[in-house]
PQR file of N, CA, C, O and H, with PARSE charges and radii, in Angstrom:
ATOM      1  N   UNK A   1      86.982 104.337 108.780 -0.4000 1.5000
ATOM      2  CA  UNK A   1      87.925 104.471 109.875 -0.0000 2.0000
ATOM      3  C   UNK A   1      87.204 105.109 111.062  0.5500 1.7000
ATOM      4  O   UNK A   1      86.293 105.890 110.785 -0.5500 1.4000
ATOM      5  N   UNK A   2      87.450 104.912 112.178 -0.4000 1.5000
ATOM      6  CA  UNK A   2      86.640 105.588 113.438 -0.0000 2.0000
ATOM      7  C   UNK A   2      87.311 106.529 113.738  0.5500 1.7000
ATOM      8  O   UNK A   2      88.494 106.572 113.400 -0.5500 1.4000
ATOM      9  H   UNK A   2      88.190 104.278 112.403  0.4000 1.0000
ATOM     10  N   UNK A   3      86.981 107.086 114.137 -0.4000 1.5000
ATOM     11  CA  UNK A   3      86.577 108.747 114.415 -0.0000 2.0000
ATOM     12  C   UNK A   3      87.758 108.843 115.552  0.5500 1.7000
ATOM     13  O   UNK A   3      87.493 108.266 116.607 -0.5500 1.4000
ATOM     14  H   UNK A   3      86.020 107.051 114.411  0.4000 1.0000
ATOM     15  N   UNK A   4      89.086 109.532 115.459 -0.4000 1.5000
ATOM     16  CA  UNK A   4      89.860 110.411 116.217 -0.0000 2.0000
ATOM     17  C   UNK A   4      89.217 110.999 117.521  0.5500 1.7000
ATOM     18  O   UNK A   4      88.159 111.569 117.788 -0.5500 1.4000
ATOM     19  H   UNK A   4      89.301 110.001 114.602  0.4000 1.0000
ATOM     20  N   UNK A   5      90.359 110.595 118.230 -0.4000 1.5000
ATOM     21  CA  UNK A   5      90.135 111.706 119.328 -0.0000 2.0000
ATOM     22  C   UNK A   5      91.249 112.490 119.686  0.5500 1.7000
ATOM     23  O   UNK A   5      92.263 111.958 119.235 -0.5500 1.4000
ATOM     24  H   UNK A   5      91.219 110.132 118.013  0.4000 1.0000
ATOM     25  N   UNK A   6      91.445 113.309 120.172 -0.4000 1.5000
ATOM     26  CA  UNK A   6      93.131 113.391 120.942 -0.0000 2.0000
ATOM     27  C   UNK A   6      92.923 113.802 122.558  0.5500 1.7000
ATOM     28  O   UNK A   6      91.842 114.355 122.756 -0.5500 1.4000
ATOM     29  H   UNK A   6      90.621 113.741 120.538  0.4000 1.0000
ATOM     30  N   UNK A   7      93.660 113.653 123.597 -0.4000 1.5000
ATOM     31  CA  UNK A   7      93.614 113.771 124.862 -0.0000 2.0000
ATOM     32  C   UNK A   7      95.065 113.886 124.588  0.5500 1.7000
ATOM     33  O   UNK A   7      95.700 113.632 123.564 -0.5500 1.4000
ATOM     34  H   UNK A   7      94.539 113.203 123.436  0.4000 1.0000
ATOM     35  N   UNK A   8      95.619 114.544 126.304 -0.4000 1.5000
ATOM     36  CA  UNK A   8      97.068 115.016 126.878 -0.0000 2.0000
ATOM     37  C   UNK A   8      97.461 114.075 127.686  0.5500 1.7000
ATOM     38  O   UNK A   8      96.846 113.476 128.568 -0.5500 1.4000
ATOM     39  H   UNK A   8      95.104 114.751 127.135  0.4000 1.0000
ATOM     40  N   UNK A   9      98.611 113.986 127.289 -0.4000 1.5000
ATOM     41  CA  UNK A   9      99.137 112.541 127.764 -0.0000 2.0000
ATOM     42  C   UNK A   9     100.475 113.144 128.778  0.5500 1.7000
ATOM     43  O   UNK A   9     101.410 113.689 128.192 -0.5500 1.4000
ATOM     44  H   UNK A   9      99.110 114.473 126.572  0.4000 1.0000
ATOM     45  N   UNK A  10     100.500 113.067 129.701 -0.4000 1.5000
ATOM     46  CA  UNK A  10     101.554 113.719 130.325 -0.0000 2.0000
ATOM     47  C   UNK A  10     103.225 112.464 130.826  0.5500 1.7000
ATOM     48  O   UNK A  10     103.185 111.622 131.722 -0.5500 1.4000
ATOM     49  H   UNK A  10      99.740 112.624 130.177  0.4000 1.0000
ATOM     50  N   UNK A  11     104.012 112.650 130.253 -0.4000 1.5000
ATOM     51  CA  UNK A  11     105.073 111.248 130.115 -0.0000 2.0000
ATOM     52  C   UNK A  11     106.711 112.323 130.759  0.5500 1.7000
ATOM     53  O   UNK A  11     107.156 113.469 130.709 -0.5500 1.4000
ATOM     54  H   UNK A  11     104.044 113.335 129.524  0.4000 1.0000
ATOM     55  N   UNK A  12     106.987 111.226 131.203 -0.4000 1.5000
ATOM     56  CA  UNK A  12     108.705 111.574 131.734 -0.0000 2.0000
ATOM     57  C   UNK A  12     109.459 111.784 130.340  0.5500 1.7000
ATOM     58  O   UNK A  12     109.419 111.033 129.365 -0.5500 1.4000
ATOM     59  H   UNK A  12     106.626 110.294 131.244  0.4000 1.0000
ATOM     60  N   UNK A  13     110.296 113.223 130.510 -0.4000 1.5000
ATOM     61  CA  UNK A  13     110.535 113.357 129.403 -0.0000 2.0000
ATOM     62  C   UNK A  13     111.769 112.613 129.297  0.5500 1.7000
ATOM     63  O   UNK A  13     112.437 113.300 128.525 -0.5500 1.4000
ATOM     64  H   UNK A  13     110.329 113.832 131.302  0.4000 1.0000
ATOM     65  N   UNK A  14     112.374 111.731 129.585 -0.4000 1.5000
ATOM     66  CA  UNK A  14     113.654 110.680 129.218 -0.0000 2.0000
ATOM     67  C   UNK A  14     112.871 109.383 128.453  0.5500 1.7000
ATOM     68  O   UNK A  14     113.424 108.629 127.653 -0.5500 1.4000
ATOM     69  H   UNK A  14     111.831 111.173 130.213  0.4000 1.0000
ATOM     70  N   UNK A  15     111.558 109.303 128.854 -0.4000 1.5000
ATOM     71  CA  UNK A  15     110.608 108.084 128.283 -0.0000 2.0000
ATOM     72  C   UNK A  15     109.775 108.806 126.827  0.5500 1.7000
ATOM     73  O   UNK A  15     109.164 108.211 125.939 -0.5500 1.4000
ATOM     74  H   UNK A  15     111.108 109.915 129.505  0.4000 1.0000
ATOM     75  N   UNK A  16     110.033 110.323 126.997 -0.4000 1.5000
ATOM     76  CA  UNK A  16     109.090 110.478 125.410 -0.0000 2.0000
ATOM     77  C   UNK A  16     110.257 110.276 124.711  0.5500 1.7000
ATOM     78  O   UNK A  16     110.270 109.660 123.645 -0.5500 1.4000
ATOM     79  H   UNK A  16     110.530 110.806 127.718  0.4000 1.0000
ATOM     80  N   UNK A  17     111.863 111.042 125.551 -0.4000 1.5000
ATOM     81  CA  UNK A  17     112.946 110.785 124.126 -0.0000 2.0000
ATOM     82  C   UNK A  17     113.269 109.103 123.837  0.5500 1.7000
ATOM     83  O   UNK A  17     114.049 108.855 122.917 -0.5500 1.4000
ATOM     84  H   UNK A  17     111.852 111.542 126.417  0.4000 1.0000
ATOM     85  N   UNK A  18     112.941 108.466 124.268 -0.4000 1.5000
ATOM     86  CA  UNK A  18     112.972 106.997 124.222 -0.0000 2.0000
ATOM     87  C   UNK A  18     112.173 106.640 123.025  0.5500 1.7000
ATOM     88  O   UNK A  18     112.693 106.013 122.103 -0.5500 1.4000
ATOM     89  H   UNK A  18     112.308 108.667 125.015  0.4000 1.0000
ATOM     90  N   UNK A  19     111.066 106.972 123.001 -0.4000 1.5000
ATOM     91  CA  UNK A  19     109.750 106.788 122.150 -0.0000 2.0000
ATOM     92  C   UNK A  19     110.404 107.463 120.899  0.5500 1.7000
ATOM     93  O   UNK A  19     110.966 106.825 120.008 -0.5500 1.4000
ATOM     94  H   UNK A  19     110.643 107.482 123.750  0.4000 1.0000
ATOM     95  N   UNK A  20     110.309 108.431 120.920 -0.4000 1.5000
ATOM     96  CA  UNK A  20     110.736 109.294 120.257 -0.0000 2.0000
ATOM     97  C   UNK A  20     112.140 108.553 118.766  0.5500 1.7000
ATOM     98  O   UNK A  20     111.929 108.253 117.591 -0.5500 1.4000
ATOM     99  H   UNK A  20     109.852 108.949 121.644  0.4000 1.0000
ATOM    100  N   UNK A  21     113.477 108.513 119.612 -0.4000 1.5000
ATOM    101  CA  UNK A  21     114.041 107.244 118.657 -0.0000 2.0000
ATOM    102  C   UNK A  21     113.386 106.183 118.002  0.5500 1.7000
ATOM    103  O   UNK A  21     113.577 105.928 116.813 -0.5500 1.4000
ATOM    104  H   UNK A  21     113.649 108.756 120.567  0.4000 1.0000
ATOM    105  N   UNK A  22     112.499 105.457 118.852 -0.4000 1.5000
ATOM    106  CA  UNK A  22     112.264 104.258 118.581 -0.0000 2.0000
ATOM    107  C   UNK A  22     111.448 104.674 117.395  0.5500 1.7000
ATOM    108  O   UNK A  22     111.974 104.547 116.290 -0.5500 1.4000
ATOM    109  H   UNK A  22     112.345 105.665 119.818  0.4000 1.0000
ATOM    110  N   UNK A  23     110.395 105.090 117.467 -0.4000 1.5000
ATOM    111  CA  UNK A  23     109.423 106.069 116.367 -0.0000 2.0000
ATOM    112  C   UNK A  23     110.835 105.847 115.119  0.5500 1.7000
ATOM    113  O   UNK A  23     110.916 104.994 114.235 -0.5500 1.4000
ATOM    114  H   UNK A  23     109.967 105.193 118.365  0.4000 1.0000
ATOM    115  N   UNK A  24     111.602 106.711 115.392 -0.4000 1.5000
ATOM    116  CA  UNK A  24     112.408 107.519 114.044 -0.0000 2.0000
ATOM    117  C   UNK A  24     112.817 106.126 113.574  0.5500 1.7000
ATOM    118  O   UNK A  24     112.929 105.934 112.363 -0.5500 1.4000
ATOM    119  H   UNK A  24     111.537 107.404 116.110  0.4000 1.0000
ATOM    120  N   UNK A  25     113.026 105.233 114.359 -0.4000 1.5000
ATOM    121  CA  UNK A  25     113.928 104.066 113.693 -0.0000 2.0000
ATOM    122  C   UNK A  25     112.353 102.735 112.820  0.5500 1.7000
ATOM    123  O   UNK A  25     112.159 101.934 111.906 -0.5500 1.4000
ATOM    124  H   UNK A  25     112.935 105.389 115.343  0.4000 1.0000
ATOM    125  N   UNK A  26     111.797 103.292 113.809 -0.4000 1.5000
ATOM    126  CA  UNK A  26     110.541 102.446 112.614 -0.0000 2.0000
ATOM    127  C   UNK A  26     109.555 103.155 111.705  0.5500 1.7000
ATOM    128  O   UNK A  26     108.363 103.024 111.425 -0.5500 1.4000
ATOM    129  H   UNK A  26     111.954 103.943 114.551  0.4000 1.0000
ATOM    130  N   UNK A  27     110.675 104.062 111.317 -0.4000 1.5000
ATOM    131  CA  UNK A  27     109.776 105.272 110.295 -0.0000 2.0000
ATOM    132  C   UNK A  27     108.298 105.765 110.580  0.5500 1.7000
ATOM    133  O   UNK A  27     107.485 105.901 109.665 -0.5500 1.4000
ATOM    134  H   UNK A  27     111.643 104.168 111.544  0.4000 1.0000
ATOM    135  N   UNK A  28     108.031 105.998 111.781 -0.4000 1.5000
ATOM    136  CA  UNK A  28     107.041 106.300 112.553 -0.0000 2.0000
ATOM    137  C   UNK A  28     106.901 107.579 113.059  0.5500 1.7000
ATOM    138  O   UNK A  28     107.958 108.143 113.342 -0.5500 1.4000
ATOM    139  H   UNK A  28     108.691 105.887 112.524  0.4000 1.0000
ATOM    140  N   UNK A  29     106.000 108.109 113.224 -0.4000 1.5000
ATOM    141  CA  UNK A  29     105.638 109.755 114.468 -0.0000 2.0000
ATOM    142  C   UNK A  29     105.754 109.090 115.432  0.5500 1.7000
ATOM    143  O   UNK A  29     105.951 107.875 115.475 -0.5500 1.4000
ATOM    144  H   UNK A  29     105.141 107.651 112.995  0.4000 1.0000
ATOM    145  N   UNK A  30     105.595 110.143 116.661 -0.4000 1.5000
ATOM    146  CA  UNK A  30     105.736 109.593 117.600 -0.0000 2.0000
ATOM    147  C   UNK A  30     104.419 109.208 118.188  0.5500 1.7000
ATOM    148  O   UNK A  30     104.205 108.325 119.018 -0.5500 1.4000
ATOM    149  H   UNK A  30     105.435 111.129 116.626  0.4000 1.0000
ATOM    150  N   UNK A  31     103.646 109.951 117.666 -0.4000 1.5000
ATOM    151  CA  UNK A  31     101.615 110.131 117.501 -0.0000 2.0000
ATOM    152  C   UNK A  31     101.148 108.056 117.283  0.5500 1.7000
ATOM    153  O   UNK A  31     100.503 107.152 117.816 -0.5500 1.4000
ATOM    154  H   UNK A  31     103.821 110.668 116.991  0.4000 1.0000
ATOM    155  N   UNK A  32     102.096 108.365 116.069 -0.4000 1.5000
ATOM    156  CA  UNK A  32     101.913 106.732 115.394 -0.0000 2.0000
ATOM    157  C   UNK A  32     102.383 105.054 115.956  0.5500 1.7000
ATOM    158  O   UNK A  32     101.900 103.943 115.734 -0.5500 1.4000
ATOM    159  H   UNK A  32     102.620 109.098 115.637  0.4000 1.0000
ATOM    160  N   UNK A  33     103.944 105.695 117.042 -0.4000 1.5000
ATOM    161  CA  UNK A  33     104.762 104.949 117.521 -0.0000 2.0000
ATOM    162  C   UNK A  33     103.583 104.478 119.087  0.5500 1.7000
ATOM    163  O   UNK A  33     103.562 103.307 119.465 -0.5500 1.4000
ATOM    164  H   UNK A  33     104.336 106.597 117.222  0.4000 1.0000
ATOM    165  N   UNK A  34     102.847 105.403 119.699 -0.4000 1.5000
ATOM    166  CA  UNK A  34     102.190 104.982 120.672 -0.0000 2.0000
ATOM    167  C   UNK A  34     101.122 104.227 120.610  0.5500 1.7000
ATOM    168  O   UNK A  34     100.780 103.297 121.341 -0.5500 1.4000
ATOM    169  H   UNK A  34     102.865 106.354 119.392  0.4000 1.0000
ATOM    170  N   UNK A  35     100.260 105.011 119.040 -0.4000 1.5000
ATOM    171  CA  UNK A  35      99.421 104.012 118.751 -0.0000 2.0000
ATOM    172  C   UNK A  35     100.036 102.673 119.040  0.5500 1.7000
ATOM    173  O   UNK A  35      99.984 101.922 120.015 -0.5500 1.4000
ATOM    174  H   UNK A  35     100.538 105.766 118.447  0.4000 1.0000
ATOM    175  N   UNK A  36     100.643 102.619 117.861 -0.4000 1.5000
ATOM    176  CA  UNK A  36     101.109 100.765 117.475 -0.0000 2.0000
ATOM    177  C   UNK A  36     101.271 100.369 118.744  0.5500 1.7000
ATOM    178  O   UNK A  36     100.627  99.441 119.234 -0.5500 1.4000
ATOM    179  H   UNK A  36     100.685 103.228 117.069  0.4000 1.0000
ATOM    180  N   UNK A  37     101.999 100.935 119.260 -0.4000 1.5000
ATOM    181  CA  UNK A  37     102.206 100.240 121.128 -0.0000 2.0000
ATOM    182  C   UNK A  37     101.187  99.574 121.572  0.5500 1.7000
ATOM    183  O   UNK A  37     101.338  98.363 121.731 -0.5500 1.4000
ATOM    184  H   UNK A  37     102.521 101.689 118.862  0.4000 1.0000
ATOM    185  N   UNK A  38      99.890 100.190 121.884 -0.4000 1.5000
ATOM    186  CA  UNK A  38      98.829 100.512 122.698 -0.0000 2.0000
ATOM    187  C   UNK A  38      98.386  99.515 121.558  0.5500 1.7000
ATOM    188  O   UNK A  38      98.925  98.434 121.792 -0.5500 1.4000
ATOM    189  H   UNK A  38      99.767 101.174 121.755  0.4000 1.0000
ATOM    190  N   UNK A  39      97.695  99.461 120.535 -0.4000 1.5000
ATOM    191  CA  UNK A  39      97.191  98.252 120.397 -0.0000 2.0000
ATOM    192  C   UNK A  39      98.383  96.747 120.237  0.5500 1.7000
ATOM    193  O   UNK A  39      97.711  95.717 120.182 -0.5500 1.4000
ATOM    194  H   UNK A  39      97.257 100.339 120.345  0.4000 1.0000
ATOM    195  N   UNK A  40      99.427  96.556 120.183 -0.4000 1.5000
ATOM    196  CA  UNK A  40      99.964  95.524 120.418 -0.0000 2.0000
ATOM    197  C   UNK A  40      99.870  95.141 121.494  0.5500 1.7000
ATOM    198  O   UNK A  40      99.910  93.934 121.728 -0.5500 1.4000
ATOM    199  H   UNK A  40      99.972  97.393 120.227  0.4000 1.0000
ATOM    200  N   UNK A  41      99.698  96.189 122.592 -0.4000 1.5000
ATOM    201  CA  UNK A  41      99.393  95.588 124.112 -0.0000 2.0000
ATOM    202  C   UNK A  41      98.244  95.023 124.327  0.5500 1.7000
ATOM    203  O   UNK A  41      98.031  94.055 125.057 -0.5500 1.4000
ATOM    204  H   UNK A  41      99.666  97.170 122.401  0.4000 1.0000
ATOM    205  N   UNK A  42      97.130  95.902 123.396 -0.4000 1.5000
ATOM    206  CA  UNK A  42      95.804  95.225 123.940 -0.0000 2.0000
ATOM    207  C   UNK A  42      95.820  94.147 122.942  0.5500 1.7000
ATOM    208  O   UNK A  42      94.779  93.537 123.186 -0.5500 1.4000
ATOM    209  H   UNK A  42      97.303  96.689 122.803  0.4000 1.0000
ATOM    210  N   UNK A  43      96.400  93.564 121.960 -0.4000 1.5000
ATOM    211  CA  UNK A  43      96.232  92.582 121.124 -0.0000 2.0000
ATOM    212  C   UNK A  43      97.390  91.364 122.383  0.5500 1.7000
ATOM    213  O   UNK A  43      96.902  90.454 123.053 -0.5500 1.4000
ATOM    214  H   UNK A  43      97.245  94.060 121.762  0.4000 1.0000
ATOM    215  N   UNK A  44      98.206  91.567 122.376 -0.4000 1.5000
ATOM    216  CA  UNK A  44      99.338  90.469 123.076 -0.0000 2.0000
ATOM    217  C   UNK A  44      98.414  90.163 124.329  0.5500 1.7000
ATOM    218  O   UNK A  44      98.082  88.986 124.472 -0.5500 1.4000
ATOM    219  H   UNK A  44      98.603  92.306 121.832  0.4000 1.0000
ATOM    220  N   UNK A  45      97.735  91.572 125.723 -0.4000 1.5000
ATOM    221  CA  UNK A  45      97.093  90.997 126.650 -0.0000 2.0000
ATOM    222  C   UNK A  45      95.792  89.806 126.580  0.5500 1.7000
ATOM    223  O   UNK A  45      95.492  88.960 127.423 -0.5500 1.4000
ATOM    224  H   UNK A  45      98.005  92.528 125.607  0.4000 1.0000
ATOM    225  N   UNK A  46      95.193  90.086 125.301 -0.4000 1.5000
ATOM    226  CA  UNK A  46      93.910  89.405 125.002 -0.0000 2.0000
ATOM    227  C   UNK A  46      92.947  90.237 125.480  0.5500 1.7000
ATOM    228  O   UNK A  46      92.105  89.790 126.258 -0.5500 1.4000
ATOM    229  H   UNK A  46      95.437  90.773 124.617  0.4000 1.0000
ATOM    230  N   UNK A  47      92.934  91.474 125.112 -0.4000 1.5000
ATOM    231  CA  UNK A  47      91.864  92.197 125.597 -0.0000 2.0000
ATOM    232  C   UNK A  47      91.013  92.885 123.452  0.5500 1.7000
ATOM    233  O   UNK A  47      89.976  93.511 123.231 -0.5500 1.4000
ATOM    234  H   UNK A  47      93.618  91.838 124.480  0.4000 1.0000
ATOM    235  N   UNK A  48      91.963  92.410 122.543 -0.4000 1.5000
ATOM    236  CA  UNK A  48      91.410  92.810 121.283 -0.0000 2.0000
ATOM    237  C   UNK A  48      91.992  90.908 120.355  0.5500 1.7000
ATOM    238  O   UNK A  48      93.035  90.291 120.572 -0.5500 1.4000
ATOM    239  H   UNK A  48      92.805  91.902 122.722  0.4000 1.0000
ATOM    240  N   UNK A  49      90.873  90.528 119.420 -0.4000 1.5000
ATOM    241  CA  UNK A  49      91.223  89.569 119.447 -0.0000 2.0000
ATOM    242  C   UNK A  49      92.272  89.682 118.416  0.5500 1.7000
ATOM    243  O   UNK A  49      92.273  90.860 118.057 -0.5500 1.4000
ATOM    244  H   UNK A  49      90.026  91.030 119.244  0.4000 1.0000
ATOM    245  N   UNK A  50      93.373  88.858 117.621 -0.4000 1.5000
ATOM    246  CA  UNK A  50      94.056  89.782 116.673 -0.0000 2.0000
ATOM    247  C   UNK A  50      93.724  89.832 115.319  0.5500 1.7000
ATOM    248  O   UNK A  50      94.530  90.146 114.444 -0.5500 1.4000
ATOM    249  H   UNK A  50      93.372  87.901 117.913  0.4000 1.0000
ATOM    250  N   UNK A  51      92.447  89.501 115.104 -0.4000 1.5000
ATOM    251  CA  UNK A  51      91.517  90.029 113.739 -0.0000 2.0000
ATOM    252  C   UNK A  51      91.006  91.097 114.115  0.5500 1.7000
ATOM    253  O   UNK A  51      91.278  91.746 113.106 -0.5500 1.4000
ATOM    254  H   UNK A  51      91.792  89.246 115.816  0.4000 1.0000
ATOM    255  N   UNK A  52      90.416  91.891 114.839 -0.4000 1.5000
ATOM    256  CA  UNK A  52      89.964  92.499 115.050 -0.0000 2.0000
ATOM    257  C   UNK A  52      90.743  93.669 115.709  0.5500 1.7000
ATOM    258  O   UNK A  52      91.548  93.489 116.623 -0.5500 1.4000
ATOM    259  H   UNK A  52      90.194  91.363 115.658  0.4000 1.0000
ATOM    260  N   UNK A  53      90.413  95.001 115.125 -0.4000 1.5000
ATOM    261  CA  UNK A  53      90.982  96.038 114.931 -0.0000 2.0000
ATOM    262  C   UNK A  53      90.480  96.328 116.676  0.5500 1.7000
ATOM    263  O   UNK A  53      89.449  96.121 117.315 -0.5500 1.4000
ATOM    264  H   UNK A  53      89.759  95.147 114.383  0.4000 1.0000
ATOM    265  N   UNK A  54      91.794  96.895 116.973 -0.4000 1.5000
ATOM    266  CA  UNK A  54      91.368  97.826 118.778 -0.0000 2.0000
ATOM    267  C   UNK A  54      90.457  98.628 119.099  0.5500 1.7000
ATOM    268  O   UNK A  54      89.843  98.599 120.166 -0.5500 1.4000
ATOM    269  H   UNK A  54      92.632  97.064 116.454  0.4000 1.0000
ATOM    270  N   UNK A  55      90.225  99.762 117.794 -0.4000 1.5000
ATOM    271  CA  UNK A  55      89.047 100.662 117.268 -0.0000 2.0000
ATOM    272  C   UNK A  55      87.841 100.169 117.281  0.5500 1.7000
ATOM    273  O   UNK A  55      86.902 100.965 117.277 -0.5500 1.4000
ATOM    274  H   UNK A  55      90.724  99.786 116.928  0.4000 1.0000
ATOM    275  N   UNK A  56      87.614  98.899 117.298 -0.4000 1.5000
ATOM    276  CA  UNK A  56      86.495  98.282 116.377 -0.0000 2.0000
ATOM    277  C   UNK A  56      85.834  97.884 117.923  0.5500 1.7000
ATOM    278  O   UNK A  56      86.766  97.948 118.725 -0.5500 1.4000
ATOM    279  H   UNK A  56      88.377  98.252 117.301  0.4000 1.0000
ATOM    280  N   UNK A  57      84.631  97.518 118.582 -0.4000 1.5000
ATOM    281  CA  UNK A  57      84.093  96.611 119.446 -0.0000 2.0000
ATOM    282  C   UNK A  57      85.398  95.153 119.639  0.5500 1.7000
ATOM    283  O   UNK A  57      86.055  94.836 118.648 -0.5500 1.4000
ATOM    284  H   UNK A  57      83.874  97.466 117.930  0.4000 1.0000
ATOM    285  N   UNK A  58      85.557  94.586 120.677 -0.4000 1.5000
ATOM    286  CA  UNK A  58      85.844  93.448 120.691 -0.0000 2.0000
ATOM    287  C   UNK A  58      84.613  92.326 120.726  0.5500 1.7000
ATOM    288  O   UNK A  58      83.387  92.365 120.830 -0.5500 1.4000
ATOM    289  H   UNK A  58      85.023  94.843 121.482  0.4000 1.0000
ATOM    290  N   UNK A  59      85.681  91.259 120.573 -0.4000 1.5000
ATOM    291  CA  UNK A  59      84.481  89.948 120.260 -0.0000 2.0000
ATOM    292  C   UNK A  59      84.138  89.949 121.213  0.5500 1.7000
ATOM    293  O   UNK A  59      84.641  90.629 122.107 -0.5500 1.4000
ATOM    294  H   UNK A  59      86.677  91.226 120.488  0.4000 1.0000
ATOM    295  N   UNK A  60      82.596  88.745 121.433 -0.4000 1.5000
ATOM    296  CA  UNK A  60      82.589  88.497 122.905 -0.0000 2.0000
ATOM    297  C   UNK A  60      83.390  86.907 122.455  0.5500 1.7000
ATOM    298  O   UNK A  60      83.290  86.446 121.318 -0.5500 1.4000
ATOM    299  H   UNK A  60      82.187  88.193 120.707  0.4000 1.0000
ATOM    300  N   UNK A  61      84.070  86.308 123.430 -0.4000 1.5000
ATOM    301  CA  UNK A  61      84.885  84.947 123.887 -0.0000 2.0000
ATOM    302  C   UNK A  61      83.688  83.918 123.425  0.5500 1.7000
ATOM    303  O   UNK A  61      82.487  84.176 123.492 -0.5500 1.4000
ATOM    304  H   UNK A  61      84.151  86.683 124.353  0.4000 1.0000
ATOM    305  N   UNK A  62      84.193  82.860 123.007 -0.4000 1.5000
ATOM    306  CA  UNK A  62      83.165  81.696 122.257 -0.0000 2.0000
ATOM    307  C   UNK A  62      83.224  81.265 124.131  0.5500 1.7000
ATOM    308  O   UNK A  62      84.119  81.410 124.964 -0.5500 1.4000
ATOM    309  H   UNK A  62      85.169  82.650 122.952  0.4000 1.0000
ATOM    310  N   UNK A  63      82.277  80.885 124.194 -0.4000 1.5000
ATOM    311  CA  UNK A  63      82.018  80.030 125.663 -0.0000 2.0000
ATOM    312  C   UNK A  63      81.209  78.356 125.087  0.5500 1.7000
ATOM    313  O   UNK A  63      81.249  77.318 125.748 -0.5500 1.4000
ATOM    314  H   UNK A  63      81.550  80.767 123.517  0.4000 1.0000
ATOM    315  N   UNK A  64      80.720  78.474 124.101 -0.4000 1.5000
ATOM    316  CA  UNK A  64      80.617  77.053 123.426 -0.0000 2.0000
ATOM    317  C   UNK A  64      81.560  76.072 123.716  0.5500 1.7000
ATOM    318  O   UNK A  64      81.239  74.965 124.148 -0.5500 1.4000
ATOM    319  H   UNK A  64      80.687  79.317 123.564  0.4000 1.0000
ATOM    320  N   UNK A  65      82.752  76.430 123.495 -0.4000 1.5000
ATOM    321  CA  UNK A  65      83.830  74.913 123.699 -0.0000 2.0000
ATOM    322  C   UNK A  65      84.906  75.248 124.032  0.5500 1.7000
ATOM    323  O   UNK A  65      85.338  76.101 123.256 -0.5500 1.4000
ATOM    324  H   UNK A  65      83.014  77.329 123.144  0.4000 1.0000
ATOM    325  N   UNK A  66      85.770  74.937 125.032 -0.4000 1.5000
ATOM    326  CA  UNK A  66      86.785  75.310 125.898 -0.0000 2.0000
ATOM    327  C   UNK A  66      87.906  73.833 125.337  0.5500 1.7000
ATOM    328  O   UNK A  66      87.482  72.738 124.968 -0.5500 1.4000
ATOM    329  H   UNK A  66      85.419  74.244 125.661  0.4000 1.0000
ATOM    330  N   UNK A  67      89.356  74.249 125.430 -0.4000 1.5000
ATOM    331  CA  UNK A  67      90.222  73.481 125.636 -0.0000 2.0000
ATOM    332  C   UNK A  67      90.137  71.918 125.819  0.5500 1.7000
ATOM    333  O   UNK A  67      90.632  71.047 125.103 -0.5500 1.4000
ATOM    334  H   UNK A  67      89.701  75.139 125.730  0.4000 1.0000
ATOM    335  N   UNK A  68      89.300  71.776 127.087 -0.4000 1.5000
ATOM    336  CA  UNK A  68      88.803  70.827 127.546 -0.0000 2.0000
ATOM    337  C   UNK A  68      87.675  69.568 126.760  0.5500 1.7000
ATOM    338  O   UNK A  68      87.678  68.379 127.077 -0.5500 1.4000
ATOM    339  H   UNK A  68      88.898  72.484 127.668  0.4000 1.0000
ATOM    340  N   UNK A  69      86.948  70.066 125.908 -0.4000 1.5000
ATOM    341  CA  UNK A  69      85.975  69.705 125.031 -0.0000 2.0000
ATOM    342  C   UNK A  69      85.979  68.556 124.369  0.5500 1.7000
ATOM    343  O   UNK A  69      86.247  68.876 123.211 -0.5500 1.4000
ATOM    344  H   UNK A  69      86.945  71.033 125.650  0.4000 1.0000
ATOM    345  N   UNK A  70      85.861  67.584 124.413 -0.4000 1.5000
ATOM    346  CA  UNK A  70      86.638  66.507 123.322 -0.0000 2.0000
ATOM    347  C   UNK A  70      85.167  64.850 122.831  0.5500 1.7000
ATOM    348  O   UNK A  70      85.491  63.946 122.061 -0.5500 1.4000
ATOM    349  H   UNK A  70      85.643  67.324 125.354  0.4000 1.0000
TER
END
């Protein structure tokens, strides 16, 4: 597993109690509820591919064969 960090995250507190529920309702911390966030975002934007863990290096993009290719 890679190595923890923690940093201060400074949030509107009507948006941590938001988190906060949502956490309790998916049997989650709230530590845990941001994770999952934060990599579903970078997995949904295409910035982690979705084999590959957020933690981990990302791929580099196949540039071999595009859409177009046939």
């Amino acid at each position: 597993m890679a190595e923890r960090k923690s940093f201060l995250l400074r949030v509107d507190q009507d948006l941590l109690l938001q988190l906060q529920r949502w956490a309790d309702d998916d049997l989650r911390s709230l530590n845990g509820q941001i994770e999952f966030l934060l990599r579903k975002t970078l997995r949904d934007s295409g910035r982690v591919s979705r084999t590959t863990r957020p933690d981990t290096a990302p791929e580099e993009p196949d540039t071999q064969s595009g859409p177009n290719d046939g």
